[in-house]
N, C-alpha and C positions, 0 to 999 in steps of 0.2 A: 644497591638501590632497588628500591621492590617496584617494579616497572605493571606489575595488577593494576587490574581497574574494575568496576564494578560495571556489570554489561546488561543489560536487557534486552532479548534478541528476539523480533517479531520477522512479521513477513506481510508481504503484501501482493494480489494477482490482478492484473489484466488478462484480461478473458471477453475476448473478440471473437468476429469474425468481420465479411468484408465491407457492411453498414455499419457496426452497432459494437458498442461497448458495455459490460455489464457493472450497473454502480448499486453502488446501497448506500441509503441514505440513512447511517447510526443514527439510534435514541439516543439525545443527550448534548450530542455533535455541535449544533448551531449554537447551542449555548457556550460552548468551550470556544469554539472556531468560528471564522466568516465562514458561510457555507455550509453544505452538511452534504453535499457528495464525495464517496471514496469509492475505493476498488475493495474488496474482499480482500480479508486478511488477518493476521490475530498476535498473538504469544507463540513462542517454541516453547512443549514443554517440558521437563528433567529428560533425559536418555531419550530425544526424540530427534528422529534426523531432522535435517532439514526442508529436504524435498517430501517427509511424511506432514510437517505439522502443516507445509501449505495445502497440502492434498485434502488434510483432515479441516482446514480452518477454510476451505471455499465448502467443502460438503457441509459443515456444520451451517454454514452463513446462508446458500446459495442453495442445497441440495442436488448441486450439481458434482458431476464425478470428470476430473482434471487429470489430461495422462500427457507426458513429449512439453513438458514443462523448460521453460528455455530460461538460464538466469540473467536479467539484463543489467542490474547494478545495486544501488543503495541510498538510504536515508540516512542520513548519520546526523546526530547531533549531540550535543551536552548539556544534559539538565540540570536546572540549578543547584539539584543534592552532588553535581559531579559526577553523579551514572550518564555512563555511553550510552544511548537508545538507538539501536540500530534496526534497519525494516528492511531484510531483504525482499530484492524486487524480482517478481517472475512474471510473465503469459506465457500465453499459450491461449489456439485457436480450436483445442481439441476436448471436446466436454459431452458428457450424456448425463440425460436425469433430467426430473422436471425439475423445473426453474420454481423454488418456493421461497418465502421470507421466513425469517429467525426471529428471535426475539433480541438480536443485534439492530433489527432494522430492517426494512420494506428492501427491496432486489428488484432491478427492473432495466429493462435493454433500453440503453440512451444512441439515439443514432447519432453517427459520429458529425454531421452536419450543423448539430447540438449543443457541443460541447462549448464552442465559446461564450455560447452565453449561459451554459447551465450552473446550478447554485454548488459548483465545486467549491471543499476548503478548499483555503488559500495557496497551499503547495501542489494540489495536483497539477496544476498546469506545467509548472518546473516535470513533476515526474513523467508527464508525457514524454517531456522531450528523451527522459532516459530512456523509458519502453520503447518509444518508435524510433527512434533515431540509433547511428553510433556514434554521434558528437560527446554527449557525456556518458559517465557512467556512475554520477557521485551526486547526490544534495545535501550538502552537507552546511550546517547553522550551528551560531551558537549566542550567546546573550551577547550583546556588545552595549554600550549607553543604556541599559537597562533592558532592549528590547531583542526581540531574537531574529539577528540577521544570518541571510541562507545565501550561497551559490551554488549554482549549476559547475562542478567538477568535471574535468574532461580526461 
């Protein structure tokens, strides 16, 4: 039995310190998603570690430089063609560079006093609780009755 599967492997950062969180708000996003805040993040790509494409995918986003990266868990789901889409999840509080926008979308420090009512998609809230917490360490969805339900994994 061929136990393969077809994988898409990103990544995704929180990038704090002890007010503020850094989000970007994707071109494109609100039209796909409720919301259009995320954390900095992208694709892995061919022969590329792990811990490089996130380094390389907050500079390219953020023009910030990310070192003492910490791994806190995952986004897992199943999309309809059957590819696995996984986003691993990392922060870290340790960055230099000026803080610039991409043509991924505008970069800007959300104080975290903020965040409940700010226009995050719909899953950041769930991945809070990964990054700050050690309750879970898993969000993992997948189609059910047509539409795509998620839990918080622990």
């Amino acid at each position: 039995m061929d136990r393969s599967s077809r994988i898409e492997l990103t990544n995704m950062c929180l990038i704090y310190d002890d007010e503020r969180v850094l989000v970007q708000e994707k071109r494109g996003l609100k039209e796909q998603y409720r919301g259009g805040l995320v954390f900095p993040g992208g694709h892995i790509e061919p022969d590329e570690s792990l811990l490089a494409s996130v380094i390389r995918e907050v500079k390219e986003e953020t023009g910030l430089t990310v070192r003492d990266l910490q791994p806190c868990g995952f986004k897992d789901w199943i999309k309809e063609d059957g590819t696995r889409y996984i986003v691993l999840l990392y922060k870290t509080n340790k960055f230099e560079g000026e803080l610039k926008s991409s043509e991924e979308g505008r970069v800007f420090w959300l104080d975290r006093r903020e965040i409940d009512s700010a226009d995050l998609i719909w899953n950041m809230r769930e991945l809070l609780q990964i990054f700050e917490t050690d309750r879970f360490s898993e969000f993992f969805f997948k189609i059910q009755n047509g539409t795509y339900e998620g839990k918080l994994l622990g």
